[in-house]
C-alpha positions in Angstrom: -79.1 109.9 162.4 -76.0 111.9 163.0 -74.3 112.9 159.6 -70.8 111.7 158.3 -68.7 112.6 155.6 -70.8 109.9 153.9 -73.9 112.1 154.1 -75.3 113.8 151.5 -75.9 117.1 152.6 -78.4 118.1 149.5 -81.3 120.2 150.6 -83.7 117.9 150.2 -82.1 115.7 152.3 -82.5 118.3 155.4 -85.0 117.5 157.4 -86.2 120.8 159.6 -88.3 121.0 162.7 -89.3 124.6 163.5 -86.8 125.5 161.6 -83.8 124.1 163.0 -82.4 120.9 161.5 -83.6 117.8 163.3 -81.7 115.2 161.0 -80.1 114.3 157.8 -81.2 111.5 155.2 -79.1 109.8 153.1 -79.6 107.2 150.1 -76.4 105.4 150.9 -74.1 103.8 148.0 -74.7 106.1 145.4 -71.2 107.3 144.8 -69.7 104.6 147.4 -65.8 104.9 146.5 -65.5 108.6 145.2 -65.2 111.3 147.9 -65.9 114.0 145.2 -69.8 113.0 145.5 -69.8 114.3 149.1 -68.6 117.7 147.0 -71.9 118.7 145.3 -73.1 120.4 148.3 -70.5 123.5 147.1 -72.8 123.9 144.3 -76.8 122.7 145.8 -76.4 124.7 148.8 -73.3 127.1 149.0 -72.6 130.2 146.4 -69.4 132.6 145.6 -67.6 133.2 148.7 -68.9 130.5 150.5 -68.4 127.5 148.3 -64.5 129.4 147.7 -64.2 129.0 151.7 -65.6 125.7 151.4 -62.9 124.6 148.9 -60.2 126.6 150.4 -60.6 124.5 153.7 -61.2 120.7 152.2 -57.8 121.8 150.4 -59.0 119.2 147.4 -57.2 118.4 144.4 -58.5 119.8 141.4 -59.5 116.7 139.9 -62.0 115.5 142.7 -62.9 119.2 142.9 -64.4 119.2 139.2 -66.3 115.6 139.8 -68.2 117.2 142.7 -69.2 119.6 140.1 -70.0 116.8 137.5 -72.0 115.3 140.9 -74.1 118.6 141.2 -74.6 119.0 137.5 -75.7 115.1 137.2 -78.0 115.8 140.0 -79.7 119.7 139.0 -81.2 118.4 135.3 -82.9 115.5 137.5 -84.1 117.8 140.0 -85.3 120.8 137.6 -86.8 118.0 135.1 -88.7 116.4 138.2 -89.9 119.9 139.4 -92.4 120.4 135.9 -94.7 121.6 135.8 -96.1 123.2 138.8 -92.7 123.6 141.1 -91.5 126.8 140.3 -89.3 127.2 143.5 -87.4 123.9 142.6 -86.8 124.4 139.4 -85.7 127.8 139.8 -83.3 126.4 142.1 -82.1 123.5 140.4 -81.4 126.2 136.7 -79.3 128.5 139.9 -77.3 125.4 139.9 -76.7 124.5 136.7 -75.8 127.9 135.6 -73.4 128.5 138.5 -71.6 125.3 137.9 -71.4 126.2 134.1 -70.2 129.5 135.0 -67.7 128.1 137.3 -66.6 125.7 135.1 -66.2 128.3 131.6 -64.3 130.8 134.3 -61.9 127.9 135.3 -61.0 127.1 131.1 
């Protein structure tokens, strides 16, 4: 599968094969008519500089900009709920999400 700017590019949707990626999965019409879904990748997978250099060169409005962050914080309570007990590494991740986009979001107020 060769990724779009459709794809969800969430971690667990990277699929690696000795450590290089070998594809991307997708579960399709989730957020079929808002672009801003394809957005939570600045918060699952990017941090400080490079989410801002992420942003900077998507040049999005802020609107669509702060539902990618309501995409990321809809997804991170689903994924650190799902990870209890007994998945330490993704919940630790998914709580690195959450407070990141509150942060973002008290900083931007």
């Amino acid at each position: 599968m060769v990724a779009d700017a459709r794809t969800d590019i969430a971690p667990g949707n990277l699929l690696l094969r000795d450590g290089r990626l070998a594809a991307v999965i997708d579960f399709g019409t989730c957020g079929v008519g808002d672009p801003a879904c394809d957005l939570a990748i600045a918060w699952t997978v990017l941090t400080g500089a490079s989410r801002e250099a992420f942003r900077a060169r998507l040049d999005v409005d802020p609107g669509t900009w702060g539902r990618g962050r309501s995409w990321a914080l809809w997804k991170a309570p689903i994924m650190y709920a799902g990870s209890l007990p007994g998945n330490d590494a993704v919940a630790v991740e998914a709580r690195r999400v959450i407070d990141e986009i509150l942060n973002e979001y008290a900083a931007s107020r």
